[in-house]
N, C-alpha and C positions, 0 to 999 in steps of 0.2 A: 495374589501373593507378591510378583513380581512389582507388581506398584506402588503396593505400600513402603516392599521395601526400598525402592528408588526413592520414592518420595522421604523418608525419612528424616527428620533433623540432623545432621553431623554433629553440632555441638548440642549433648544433650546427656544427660545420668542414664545409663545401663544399668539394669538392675542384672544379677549373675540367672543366667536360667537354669532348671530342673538339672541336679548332676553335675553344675559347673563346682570347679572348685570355689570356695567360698571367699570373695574378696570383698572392699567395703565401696562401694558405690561411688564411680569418678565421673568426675565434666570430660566429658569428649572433645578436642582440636584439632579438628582434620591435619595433617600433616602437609607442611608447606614446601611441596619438590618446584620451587622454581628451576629456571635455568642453569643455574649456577651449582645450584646443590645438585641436580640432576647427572650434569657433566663430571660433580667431583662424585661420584657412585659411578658412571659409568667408563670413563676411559681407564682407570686402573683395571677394573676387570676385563677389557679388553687386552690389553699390555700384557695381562697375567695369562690369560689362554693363549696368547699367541707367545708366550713364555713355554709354555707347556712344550708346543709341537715341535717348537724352533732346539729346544734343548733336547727334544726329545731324537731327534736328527743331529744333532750332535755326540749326544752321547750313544748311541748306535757307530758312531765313526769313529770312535776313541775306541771300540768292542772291538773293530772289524778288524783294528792290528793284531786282535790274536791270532784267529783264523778266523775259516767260515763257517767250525762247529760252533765256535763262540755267537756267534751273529746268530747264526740257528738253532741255539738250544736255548738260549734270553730272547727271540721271538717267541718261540713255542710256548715260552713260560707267562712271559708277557699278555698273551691273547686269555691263557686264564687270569691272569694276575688283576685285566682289567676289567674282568667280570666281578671278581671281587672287589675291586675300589668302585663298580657299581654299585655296589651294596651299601659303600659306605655314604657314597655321594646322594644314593636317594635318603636315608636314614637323614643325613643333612639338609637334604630339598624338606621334609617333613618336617624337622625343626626349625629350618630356617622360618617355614610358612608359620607354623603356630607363634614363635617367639614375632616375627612381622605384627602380626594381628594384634597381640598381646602390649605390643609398643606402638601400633595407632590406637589403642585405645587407653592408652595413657596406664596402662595398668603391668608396671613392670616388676611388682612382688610375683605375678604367676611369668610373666617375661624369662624374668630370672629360675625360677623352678625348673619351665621350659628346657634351660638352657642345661640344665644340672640332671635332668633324664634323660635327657639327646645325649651327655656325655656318658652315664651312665648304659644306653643302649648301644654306642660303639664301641667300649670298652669289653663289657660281656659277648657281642657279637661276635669281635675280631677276637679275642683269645679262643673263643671258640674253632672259629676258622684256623688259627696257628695252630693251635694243638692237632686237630684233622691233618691238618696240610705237610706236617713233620712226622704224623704217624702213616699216613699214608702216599705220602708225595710219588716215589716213583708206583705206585699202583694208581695213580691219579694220570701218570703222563702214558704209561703203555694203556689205558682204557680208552684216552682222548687221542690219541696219537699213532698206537698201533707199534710194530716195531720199527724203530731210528736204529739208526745208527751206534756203537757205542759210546763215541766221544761224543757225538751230538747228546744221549741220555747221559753220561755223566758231566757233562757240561749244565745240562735241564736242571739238574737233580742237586747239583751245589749251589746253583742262581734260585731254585722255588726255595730249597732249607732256609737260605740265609735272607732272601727279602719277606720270607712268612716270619721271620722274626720283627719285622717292620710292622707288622700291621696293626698291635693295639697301638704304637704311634701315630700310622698313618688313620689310624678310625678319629684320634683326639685331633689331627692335626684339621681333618675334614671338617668334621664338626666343631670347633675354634674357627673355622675360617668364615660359618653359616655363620656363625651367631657374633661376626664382627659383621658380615654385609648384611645380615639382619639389623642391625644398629644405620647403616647407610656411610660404615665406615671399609668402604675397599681397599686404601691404601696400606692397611696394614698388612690384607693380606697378600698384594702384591708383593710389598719391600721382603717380605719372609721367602714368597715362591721366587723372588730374585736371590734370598742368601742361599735357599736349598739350591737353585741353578749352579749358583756359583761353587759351594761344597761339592758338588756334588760333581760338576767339572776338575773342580781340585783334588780331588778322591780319587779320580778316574788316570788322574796324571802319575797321582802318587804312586796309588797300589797297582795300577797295571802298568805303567813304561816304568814307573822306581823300582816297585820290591818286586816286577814279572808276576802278583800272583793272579792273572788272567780273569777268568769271569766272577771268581771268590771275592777281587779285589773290585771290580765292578758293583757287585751285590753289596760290599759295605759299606763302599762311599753310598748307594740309594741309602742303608739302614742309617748311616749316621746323620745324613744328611733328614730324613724323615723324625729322627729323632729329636737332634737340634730346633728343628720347627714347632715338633709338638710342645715342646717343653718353652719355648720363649712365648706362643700364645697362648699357652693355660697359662701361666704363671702372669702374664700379663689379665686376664679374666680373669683371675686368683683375685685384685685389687678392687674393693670391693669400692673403692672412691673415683676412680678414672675412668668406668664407663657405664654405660645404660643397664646394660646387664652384664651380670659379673656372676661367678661360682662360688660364691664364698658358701659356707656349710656343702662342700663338695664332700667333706672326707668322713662326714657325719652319712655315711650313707643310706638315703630312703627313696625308696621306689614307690611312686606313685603312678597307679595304673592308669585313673583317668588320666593324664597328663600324658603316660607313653603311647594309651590308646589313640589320642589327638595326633600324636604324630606320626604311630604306624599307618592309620588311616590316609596318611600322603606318599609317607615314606613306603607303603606296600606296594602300591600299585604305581610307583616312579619306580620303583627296583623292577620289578616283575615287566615293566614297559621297558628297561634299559635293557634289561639282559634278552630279552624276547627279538628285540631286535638286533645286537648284536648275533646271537644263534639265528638269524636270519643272514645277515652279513655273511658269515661263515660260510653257511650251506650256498651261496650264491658263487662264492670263490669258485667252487667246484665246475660251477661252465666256463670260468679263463681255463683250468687244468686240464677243460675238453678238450678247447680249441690249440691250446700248445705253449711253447715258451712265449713267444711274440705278442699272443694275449695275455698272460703273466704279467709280463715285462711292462705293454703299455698301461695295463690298472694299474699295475703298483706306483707308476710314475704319477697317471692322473690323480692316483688316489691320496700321494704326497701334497699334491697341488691345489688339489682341490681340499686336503685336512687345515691349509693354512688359511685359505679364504673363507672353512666355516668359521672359524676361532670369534671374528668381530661378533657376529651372530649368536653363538655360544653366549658372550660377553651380555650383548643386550639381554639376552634370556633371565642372566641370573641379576640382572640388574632389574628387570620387567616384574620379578616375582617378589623382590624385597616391596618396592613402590605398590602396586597393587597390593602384597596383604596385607601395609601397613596405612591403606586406606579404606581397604574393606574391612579390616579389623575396628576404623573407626567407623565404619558405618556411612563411610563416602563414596557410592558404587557410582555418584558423575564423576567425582575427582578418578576413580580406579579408570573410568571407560576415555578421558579426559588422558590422562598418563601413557593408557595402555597405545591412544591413538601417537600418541608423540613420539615413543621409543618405535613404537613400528614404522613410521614414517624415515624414524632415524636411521632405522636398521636397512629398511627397503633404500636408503639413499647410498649409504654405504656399500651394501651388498652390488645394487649396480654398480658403482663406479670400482668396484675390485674386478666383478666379471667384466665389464668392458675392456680393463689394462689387462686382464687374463687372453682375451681374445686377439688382443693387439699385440701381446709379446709371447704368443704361446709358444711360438716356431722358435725365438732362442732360448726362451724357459727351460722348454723339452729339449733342446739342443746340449743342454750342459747335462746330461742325465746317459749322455751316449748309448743312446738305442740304434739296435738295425736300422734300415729304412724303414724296411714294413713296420716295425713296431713303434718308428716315432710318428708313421702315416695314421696309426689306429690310432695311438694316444690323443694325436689333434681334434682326433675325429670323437671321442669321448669328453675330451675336456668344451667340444663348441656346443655340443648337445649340452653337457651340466652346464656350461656358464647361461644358455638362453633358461633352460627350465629352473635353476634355483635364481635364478635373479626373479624372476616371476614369480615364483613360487613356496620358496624357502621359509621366508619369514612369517608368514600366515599358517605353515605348518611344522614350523620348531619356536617360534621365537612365542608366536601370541598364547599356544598351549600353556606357558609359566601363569600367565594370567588366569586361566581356568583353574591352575593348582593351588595358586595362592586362594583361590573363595573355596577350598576344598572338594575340587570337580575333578580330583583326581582319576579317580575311575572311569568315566567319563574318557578321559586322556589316554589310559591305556589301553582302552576296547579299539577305540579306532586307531590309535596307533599299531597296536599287532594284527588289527584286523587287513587296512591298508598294507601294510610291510608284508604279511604271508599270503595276501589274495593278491593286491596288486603289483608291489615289487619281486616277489618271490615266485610265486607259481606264472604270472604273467613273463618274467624274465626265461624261465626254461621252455615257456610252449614258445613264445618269440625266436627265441634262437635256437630251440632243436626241431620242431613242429615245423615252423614259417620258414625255419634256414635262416635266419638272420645272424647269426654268429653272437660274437660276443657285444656287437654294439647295439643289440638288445638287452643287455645288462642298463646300460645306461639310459634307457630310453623307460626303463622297467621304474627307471630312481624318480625319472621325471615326473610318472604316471602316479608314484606314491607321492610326491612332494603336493600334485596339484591336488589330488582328493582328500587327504590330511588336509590342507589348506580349506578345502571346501568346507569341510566336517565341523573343521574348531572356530571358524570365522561365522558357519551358522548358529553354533552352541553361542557364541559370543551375542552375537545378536539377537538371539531369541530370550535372551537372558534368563534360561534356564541354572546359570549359575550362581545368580542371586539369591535361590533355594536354598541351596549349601549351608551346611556350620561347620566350622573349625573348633571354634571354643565359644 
């Protein structure tokens, strides 16, 4: 099976198989990612993740003038909050992957369809969620959270009301953003995630140091700022002349199930893999809260340091997954295996030379963060363990996974993902550091232990080419 379909023609008529939607039979033309086109897909999406973290530490610092219940009741919300825009972000990994295929194979009447159910599924999703999230909000935070404080829960509980009103935005803005890098166009959605930065920073100036209204005034520069985004790329994919795929008959609305089916089949098991593993993150915080403030203090710091040196990786990810489904969409699994070899190369070259300047400036990095002694002696001591093991290891088990999802080997992807994350980093990190005595820098030696065997897992699915099996559409 795997041979025939290697060997297969690229340029060739597709006839639609058993169940596909019904299209009229196209010539196939592998898609040409030279260098050039390659680079303009992937450094916007890099600039853009690392937009994310960098604003994201900004805007925590603009909070923190209120007090400290403000910092700590938009954390508390935030850790749900981002479980949720998982949901929205796999839903979009699942369109993105179909709407790929769909545009290697030169076939952008179901492209376009594509693109108009993914908007369709994050719109009924997220209203879903807001209406929950506003009927139940403070019974959501005393379940997850236990009793706080009061201004800490009323500070929770005006930040989750007013940013659950963001979400069928942020669902359209997500999925707008899939089905432009689905096209192999990132800049667009860069220049938007720099106007939202920016709003969103001016929002923060306005309503909390202008009009004082503290984390209310926080939560609506996020809504308007989410809102603004949504509405200039749908309305930009409104035009049914200026891109590959476009919404137009959006408001004619019909739901077609084969087509949602196609993409829940990506988008289930990338959700169910993100949030599995987040709910692992969580439960592992709990051994720094063993060992005391000093371990606290030095994760929080490595884990600042080390969020900004995933972000290039991140980058390559979602740049790995347009490129591959819109070669295996045409039926090019040398050009996919070809592609997939280049960005990991890229990614691996990258990721070393960030950990090596990590290694080399960690002592005044963590200097500017003023920690105790002990706790900037642990921090060192966690960030030299992450920088040797994810430089090794990282991109062969976050970056090359997108390749297995674009041929729809999803599931696949989230068995050993939660498999590794709850047997290797999770139960492996408490018997280490309560069992063996090792403390808390068996946490991090638990990360390494999941990075290398994830790596192992999806590098041998890759090579067995068990994924060539797969259908998307």
């Amino acid at each position: 099976m795997v041979d025939k379909l290697q060997s297969r023609p690229v340029s060739q008529v597709i006839q639609p198989s058993p169940g596909h939607i019904a299209v009229t039979p196209v010539t196939i033309t592998p898609p040409d990612w030279n260098n050039r086109k390659l680079f303009s897909l992937l450094w916007p999406l890099i600039v853009e993740q690392l937009l994310i973290v960098t604003m994201g530490i900004v805007d925590m610092v603009m909070v923190s003038s209120v007090g400290e219940h403000a910092v700590s009741g938009i954390s508390l919300v935030d850790t749900i909050n981002f479980l949720i825009i998982t949901t929205f972000n796999a839903m979009a990994t699942g369109g993105s992957v179909v709407a790929s295929q769909y545009i290697g194979r030169n076939d952008y009447k179901n492209a376009c369809s594509s693109a108009r159910q993914l908007v369709y599924i994050g719109v009924i999703s997220s209203l879903v969620l807001m209406v929950f999230t506003m009927c139940f909000c403070r019974s959501m935070l005393n379940l997850i959270y236990g009793n706080i404080a009061g201004d800490v829960m009323q500070a929770s509980q005006t930040y989750f009301l007013i940013t659950a009103l963001s979400y069928p935005f942020l669902a359209l803005y997500t999925s707008a953003t899939a089905l432009f890098r689905s096209m192999g166009n990132s800049k667009v959605s860069m220049r938007v995630a720099i106007l939202v930065n920016i709003i969103n920073v001016a929002g923060n100036a306005l309503f909390i140091y202008g009009f004082g209204w503290g984390v209310a005034g926080a939560a609506l520069s996020t809504l308007i700022g989410r809102m603004i985004a949504a509405l200039i790329l749908i309305t930009m994919l409104m035009q049914d002349w200026a891109y590959t795929i476009n919404l137009k008959g959006l408001k004619k609305i019909k739901l077609e199930p084969e087509m949602i089916k196609r993409i829940l089949n990506i988008g289930i098991p990338s959700g169910l893999e993100a949030s599995m593993f987040q709910v692992g993150k969580i439960l592992i915080t709990r051994i720094f809260t063993a060992f005391g403030t000093v371990a606290i203090a030095a994760n929080a710091v490595s884990a600042t340091i080390n969020s900004i040196a995933f972000m290039p990786g991140s980058g390559y990810g979602m740049g790995l997954l347009i490129v591959a489904g819109q070669c295996i969409g045409a039926g090019d699994y040398t050009g996919a295996k070809r592609h997939t070899k280049r960005i990991l190369i890229l990614a691996y070259i990258t990721y070393i030379v960030i950990n090596i300047n990590i290694m080399i400036f960690m002592n005044p990095i963590v200097s500017f963060f003023n920690l105790s002694e002990e706790a900037h002696r642990l921090c060192l001591i966690f960030l030299r363990i992450h920088c040797i093991t994810s430089a090794l290891f990282w991109c062969p088990s976050f970056v090359l996974p997108n390749a297995l999802k674009a041929a729809g080997d999803a599931r696949y992807v989230m068995v050993i993902a939660a498999s590794t994350m709850w047997i290797v980093r999770v139960c492996s990190a408490f018997f280490m550091a309560f069992t063996l005595g090792m403390g808390p820098v068996a946490v991090t030696i638990a990360m390494g232990g999941d990075f290398l065997f994830r790596g192992i897992f999806f590098s041998a699915r890759w090579i067995n080419g068990r994924w060539m099996e797969k259908r998307v559409i």
